[in-house]
C-alpha positions as CSV (number, residue, x, y, z in Angstrom):
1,X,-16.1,42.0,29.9
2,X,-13.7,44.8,31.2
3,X,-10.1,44.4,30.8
4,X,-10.7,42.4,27.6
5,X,-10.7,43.6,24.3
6,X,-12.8,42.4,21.3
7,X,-10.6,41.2,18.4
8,X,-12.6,42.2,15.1
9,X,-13.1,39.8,12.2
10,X,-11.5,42.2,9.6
11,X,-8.1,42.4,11.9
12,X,-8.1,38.5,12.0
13,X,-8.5,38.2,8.1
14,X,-5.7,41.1,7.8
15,X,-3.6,39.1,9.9
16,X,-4.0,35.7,8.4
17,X,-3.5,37.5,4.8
18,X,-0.2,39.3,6.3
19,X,1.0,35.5,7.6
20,X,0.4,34.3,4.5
21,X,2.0,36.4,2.1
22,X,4.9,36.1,4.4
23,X,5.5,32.4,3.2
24,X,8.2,31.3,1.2
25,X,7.2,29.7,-1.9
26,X,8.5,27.5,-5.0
27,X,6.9,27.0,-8.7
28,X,6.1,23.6,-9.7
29,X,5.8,22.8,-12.7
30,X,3.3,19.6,-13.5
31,X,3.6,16.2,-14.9
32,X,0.8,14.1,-14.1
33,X,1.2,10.0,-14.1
34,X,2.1,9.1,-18.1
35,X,-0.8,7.8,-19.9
36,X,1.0,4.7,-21.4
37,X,3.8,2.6,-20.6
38,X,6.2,4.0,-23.1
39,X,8.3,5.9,-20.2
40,X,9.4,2.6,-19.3
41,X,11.2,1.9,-22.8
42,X,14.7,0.6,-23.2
43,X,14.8,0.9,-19.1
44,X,16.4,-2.6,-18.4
45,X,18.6,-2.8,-22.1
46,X,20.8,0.8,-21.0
47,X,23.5,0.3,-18.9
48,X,26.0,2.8,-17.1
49,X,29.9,2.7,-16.5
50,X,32.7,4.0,-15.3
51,X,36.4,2.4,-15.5
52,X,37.6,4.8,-12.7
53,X,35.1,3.8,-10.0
54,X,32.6,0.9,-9.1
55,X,29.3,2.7,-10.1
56,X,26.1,0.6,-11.0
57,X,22.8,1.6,-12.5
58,X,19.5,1.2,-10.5
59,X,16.1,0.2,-11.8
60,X,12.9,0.5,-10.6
61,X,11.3,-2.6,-8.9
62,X,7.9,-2.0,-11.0
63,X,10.2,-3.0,-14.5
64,X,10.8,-6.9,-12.6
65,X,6.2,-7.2,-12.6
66,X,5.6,-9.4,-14.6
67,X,2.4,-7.9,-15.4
68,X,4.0,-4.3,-15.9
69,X,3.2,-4.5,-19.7
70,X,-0.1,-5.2,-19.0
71,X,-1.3,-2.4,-16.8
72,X,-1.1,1.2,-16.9
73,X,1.5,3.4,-14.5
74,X,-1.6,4.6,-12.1
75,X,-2.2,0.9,-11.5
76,X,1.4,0.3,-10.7
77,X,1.5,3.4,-8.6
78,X,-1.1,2.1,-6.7
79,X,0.3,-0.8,-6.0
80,X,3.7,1.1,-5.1
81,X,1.4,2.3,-2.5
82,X,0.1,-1.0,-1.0
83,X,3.4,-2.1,-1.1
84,X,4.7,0.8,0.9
85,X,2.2,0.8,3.4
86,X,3.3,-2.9,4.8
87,X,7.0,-1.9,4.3
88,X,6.3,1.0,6.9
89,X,4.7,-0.9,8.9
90,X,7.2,-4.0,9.3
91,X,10.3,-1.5,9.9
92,X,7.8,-0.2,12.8
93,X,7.1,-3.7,14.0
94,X,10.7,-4.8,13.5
95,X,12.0,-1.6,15.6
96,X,9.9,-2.0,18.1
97,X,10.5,-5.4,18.6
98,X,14.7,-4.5,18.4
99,X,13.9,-2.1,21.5
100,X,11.6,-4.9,23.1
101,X,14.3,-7.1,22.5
102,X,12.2,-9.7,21.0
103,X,13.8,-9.8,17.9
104,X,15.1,-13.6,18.8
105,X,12.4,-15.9,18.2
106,X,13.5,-19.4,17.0
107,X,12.1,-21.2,13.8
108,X,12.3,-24.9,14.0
109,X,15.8,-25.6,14.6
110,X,17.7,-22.5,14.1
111,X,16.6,-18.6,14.1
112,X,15.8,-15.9,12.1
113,X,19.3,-14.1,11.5
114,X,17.3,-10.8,10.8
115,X,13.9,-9.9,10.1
116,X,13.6,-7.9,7.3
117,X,11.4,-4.6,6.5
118,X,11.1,-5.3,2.6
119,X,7.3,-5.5,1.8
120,X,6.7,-8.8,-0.3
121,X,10.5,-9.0,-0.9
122,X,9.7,-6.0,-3.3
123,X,12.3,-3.2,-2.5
124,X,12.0,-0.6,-5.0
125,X,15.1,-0.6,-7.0
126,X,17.3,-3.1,-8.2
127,X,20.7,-3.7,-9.9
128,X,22.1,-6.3,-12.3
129,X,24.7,-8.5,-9.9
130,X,26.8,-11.6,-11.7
131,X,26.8,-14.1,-8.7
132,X,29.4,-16.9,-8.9
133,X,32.6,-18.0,-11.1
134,X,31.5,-18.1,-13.9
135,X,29.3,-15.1,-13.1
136,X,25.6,-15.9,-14.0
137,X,23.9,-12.5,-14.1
138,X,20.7,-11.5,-12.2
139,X,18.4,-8.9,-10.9
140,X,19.2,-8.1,-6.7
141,X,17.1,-5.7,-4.9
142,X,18.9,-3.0,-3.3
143,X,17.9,-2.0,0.4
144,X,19.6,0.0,2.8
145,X,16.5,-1.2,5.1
146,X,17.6,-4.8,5.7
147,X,21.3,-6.9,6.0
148,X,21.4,-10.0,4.1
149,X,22.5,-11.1,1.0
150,X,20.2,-13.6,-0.9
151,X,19.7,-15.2,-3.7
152,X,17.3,-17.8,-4.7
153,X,19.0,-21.4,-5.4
154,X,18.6,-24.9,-6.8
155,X,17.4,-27.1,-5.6
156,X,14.4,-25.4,-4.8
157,X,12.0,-27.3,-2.1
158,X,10.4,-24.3,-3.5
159,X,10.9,-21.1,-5.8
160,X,8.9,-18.0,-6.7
161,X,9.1,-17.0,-10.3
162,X,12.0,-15.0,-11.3
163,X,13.1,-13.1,-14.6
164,X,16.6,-15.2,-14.7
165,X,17.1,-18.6,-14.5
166,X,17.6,-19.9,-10.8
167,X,21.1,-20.0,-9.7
168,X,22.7,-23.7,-9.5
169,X,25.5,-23.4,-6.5
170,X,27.2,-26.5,-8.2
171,X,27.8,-24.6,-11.3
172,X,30.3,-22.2,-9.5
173,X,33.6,-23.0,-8.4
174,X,34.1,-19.9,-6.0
175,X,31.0,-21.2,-3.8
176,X,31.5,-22.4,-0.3
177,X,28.8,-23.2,2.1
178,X,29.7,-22.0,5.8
179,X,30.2,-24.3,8.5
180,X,28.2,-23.8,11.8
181,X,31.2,-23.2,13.7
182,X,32.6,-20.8,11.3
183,X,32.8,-17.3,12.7
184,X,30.6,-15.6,10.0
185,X,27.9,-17.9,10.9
186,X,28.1,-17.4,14.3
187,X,27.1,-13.7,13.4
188,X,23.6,-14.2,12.9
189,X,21.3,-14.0,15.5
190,X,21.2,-17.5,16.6
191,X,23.2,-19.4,14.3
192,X,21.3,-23.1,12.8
193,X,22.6,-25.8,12.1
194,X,21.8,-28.9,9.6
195,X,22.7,-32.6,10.3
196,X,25.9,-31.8,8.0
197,X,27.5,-29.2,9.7
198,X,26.3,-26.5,7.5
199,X,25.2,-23.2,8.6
200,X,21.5,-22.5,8.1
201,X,19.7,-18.9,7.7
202,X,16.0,-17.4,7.5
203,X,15.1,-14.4,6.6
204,X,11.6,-13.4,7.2
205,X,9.4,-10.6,6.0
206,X,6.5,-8.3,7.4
207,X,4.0,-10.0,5.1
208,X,4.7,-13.6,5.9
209,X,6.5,-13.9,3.0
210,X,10.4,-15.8,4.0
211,X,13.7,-17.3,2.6
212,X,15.1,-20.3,4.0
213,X,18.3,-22.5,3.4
214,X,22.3,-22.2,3.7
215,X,24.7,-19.6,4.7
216,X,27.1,-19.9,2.1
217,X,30.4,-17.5,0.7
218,X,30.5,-16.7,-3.4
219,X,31.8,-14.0,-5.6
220,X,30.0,-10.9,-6.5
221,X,30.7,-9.1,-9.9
222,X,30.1,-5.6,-10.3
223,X,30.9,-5.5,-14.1
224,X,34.5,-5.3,-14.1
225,X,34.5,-5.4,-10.6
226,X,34.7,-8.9,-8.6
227,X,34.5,-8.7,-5.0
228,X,34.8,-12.5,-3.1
229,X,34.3,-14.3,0.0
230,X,30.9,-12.2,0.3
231,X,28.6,-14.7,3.1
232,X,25.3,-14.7,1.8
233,X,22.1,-16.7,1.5
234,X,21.3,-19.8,-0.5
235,X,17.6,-20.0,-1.0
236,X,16.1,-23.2,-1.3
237,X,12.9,-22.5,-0.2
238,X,11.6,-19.2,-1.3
239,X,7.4,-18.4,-0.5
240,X,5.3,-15.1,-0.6
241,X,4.9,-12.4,-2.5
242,X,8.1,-11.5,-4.3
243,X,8.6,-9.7,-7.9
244,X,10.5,-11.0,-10.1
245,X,14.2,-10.7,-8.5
246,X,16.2,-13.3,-7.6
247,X,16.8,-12.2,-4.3
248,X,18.2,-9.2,-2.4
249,X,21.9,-6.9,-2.0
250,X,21.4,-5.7,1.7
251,X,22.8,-2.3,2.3
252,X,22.2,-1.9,5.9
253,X,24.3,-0.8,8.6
254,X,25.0,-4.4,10.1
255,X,28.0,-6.4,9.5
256,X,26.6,-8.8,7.5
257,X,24.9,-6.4,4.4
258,X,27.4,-6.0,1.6
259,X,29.0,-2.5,2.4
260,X,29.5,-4.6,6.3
261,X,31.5,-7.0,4.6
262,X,32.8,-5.4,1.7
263,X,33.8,-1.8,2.6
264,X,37.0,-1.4,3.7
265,X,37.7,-2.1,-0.1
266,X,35.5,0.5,-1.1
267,X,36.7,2.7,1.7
268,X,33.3,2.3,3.4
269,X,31.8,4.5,1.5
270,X,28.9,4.2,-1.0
271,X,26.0,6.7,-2.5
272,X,23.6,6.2,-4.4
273,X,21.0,8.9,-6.5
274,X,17.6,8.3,-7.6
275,X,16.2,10.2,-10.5
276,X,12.5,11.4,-10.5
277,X,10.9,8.6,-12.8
278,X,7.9,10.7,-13.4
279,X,9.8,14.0,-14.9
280,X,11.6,14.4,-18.0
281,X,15.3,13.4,-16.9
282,X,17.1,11.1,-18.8
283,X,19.7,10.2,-16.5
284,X,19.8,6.7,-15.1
285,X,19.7,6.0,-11.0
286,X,23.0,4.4,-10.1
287,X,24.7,3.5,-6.9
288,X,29.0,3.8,-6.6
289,X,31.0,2.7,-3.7
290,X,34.3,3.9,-3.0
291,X,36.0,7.1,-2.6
292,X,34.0,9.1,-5.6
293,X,30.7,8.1,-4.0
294,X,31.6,11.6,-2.0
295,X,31.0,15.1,-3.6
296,X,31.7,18.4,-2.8
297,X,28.9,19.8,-2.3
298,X,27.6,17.1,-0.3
299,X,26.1,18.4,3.5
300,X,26.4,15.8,6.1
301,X,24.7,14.9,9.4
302,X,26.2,12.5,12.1
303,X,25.0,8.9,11.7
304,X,22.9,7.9,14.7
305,X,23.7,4.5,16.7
306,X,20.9,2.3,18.0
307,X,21.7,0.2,21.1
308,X,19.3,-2.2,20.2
309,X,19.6,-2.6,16.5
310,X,22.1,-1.7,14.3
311,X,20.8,-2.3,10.9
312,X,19.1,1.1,9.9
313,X,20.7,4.2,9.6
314,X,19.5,6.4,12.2
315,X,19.8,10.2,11.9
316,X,19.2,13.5,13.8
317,X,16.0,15.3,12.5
318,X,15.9,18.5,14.4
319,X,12.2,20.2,13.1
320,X,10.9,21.2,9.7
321,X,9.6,24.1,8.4
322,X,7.1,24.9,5.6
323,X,7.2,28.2,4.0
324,X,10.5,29.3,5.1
325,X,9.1,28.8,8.9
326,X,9.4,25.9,11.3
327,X,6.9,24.0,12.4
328,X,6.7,24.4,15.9
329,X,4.6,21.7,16.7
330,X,6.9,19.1,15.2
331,X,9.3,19.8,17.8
332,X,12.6,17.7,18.1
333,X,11.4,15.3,21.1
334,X,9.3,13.9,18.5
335,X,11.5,12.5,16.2
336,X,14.7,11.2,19.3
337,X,15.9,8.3,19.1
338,X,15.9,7.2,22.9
339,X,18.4,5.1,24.7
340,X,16.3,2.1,24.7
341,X,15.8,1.9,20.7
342,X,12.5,3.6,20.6
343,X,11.6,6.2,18.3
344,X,14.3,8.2,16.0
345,X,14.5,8.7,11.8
346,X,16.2,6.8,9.7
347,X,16.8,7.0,6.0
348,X,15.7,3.9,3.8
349,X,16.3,3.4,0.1
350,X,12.6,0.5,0.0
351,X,9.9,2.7,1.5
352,X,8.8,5.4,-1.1
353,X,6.9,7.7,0.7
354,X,8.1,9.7,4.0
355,X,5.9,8.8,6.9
356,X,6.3,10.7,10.2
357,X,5.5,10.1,13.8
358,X,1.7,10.9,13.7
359,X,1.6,14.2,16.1
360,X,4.5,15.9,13.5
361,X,2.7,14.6,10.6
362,X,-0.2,16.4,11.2
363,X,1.3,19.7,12.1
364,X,3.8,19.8,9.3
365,X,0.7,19.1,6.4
366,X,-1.5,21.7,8.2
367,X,1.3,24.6,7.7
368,X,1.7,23.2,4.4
369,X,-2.4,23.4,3.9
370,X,-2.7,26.5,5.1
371,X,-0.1,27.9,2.4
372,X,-2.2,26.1,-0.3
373,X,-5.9,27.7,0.3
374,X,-5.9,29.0,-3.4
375,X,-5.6,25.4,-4.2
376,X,-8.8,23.7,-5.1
377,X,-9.1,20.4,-2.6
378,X,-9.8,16.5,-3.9
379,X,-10.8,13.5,-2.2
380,X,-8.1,11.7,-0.3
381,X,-6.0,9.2,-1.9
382,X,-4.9,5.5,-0.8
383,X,-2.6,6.8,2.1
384,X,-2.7,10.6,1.1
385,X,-4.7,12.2,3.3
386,X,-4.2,16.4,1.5
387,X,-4.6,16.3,-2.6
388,X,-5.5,18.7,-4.8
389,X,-7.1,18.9,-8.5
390,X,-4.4,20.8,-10.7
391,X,-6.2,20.1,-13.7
392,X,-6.1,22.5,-16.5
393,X,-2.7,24.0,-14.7
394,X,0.9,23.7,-16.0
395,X,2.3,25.5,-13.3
396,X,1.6,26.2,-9.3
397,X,3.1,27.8,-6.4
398,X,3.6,25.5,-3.2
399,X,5.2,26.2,0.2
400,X,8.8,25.5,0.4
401,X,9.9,22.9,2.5
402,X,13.3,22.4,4.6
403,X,14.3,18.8,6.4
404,X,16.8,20.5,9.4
405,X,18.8,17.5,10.7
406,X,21.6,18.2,12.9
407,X,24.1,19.5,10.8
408,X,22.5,20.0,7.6
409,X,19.2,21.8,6.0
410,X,17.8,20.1,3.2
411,X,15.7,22.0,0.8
412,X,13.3,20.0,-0.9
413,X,12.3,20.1,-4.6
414,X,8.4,20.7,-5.1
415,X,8.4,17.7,-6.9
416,X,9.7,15.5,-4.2
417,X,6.5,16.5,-2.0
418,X,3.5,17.4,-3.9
419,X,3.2,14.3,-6.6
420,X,0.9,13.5,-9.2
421,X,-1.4,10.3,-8.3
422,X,-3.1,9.7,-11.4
423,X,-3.2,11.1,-15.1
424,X,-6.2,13.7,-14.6
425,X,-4.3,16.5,-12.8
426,X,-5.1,14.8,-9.0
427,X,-1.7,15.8,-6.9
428,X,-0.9,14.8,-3.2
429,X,1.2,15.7,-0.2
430,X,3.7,13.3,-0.7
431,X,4.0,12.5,3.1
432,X,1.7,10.2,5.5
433,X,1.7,9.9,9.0
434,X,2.6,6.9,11.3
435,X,1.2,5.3,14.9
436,X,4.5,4.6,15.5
437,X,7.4,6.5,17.3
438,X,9.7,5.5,14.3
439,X,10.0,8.4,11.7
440,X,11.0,6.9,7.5
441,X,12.5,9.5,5.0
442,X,11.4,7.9,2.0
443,X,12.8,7.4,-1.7
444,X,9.7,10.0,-3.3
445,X,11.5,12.7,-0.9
446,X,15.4,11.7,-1.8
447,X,15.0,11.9,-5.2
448,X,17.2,14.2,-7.5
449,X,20.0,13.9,-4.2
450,X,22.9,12.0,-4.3
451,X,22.8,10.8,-0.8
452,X,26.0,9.3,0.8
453,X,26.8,7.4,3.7
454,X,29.7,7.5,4.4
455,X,30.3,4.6,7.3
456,X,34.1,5.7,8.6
457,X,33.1,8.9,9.3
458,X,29.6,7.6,11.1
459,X,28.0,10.6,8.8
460,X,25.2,10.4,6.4
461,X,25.5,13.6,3.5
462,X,22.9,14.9,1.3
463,X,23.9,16.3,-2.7
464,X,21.4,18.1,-4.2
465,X,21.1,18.1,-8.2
466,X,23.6,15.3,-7.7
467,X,22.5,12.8,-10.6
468,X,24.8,14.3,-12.8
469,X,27.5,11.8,-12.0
């Protein structure tokens, strides 16, 4: 047709070559899923200390199965997966609902003080906490993703099975149960009551799963650290899925999780750094509050406020780019957080893998395909919709990718997005996509940073190589 011009097939290939050797890359070097269960030894008996600061080692929640011994890592990972997949889900559903403000529904005779995004109480990393005076010792579940702290207690109406013995509230001199008229109580939701004046809880979770009985104060110990008055959750009756922990350290933003009660002591400040369990570091995870949990080299965005709900930490994703370019399809008005509650990112410390607003999901994993067409394909896996078969390889080249929130451009390790799913060289974007408006950085994409959050400054910061505390 005049005034158009033909565009040949050997100037389009020239051009798509030129595009592509215009990419940034990184080397990765592989380590498929271990074979055997021998990664996992001596996990639980190490421990990690410092006198100058209150710093506490994390484990992962897959040590707590009580099948773990009895099943190979790629079964575990898979059912890290499943896990995952209903933990994104309730934080959608629970966000949503926040905006909707629905969040208020009444059970029997009092209401649900939060509802929790933890996926069969399951988390994914968890610290040894001694609770009461004497301290008995047990396994919490940290979360930045939910408020409350709870433990399982006798008498139990009923109890799930737990790798310490039940805690007996009549054994400790420092406990107090709340009163209903006691200011801390009336911070939940919709405070209950009992026929004794004593201040009632629930927490429910996205699976059904739920813990129900009294709002209570006791002493937490930290190793040499002892922190009181700390209003938490007696659990009496304890049902669904849960693994192995006796209940759960909430590290949300709300005034009710730990750093909500406890961090003016700790300067409200904490961080915490996860260590990449499948490499070949022998650092533990740990979490520290107080004034070291800061680092220099630490790059900070503002923390984000949600009208509606004010237990997740919110934060300014900007765009992403893939190959040293942005992604221009995943364009900021995706991931706002708008004035009624709807939409945004937040950061969470129980969801593994990072799951984006659908429309930015897919553009962001076809700029990273397209910089991976010398990479031989494999079927899809669980929720990994872009794998690859690496067998027989020790080393590739990937795109890089950058994380630009307001502020601060984080560089991602290779390893923190393309990860091995099974011991026979099968690797996968480490991302997923989600229906939702809600955007999740996940713990897969966090390892290997020390990230901080640093409340009195409303700012989140991210450290990178910062496990070397």
């Amino acid at each position: 047709m005049e005034g158009n011009k033909l565009i040949s097939i050997p100037y389009l290939f020239t051009l798509f070559f030129s595009l592509a050797n215009s990419l940034q890359y990184q080397t990765l070097t592989l380590h498929s899923l271990p074979q055997s269960l021998s990664w996992f030894a001596n996990e639980l008996q190490q421990e990690y200390s410092d006198e100058n600061t209150l710093s506490i080692k994390l484990h992962h929640v897959d040590l707590l199965s009580p099948s773990s011994f009895n099943t190979t890592p790629h079964a575990l990972f898979k059912l890290r997966l499943k896990r995952d997949a209903v933990r994104a889900k309730s934080l959608s559903l629970l966000a949503t609902a926040a905006a909707n403000a629905n969040a208020n529904a009444t059970v029997k005779d009092f209401s649900s003080s939060v509802i929790s995004g933890v996926s069969q109480g399951s988390g994914e990393y968890f610290t040894r906490i001694g609770i009461g005076t004497p301290p008995k010792y047990a396994y919490l579940i940290l979360d930045t993703g939910s408020d409350i702290v709870w433990i399982q207690c006798s008498p139990c109406k009923k109890c799930y099975s737990q790798s310490d013995p039940v805690f007996d509230p009549t054994k400790s001199s420092s406990f107090a149960v709340l009163s209903c008229d006691s200011p801390i109580c009336r911070r939940l939701n919709s405070p209950g009551c009992n026929n004794n004046n004593k201040c009632l809880y629930q927490v429910s979770y996205g699976d059904g799963s739920f813990t129900v009985g009294e709002f209570a104060t006791e002493t937490l110990n930290f190793r040499k650290t002892s922190v009181t008055n700390i209003a938490f959750g007696c659990g009496h009756d304890n049902e669904g899925l849960f693994i192995g922990a006796a209940g759960l350290l909430g590290l949300g933003k709300g005034k009710l999780s730990f750093p909500g009660q406890a961090g003016t002591r700790f300067g409200q400040k904490f961080s915490y750094c996860l260590v990449d369990r499948l490499g070949s570091s022998s650092k533990p995870s740990y979490i520290v509050f107080g004034e070291s949990a800061v680092t220099r080299n630490a790059i900070f965005t503002p923390l984000l406020t949600n009208p509606k709900l004010d237990t997740f930490y919110y934060v300014e994703l900007t765009g992403i780019s893939v190959g040293g370019t942005k992604v221009p399809a995943a364009t900021p008005e995706l991931f706002k957080l708008n004035g009624n509650g709807n939409g945004g990112v937040i950061i969470d410390s129980g969801t593994s893998v990072t799951r984006l607003t659908r429309p930015a999901y897919i553009a962001v994993r076809d700029a990273f395909i397209s910089g991976t067409r010398d990479l031989k394909r494999a079927p899809d896996y669980s929720l990994f919709d872009t794998c690859f078969d690496l067998s027989g390889k020790t080393v590739v080249k990937v795109p890089t990718l950058v994380l630009h929130f307001a502020g601060a451009d984080v560089a991602l390790p290779a390893s923190n997005y393309l990860i091995p799913v099974n011991g026979e060289g099968r690797f996968c974007f480490g991302f997923a996509g989600m229906n939702s408006g809600l955007s999740i950085i996940g713990n897969l994409q966090q390892q290997g940073f020390r990230v901080v959050f640093d409340l009195k400054g409303s700012r989140l910061g991210f450290a990178p190589r910062g496990c070397s505390y």
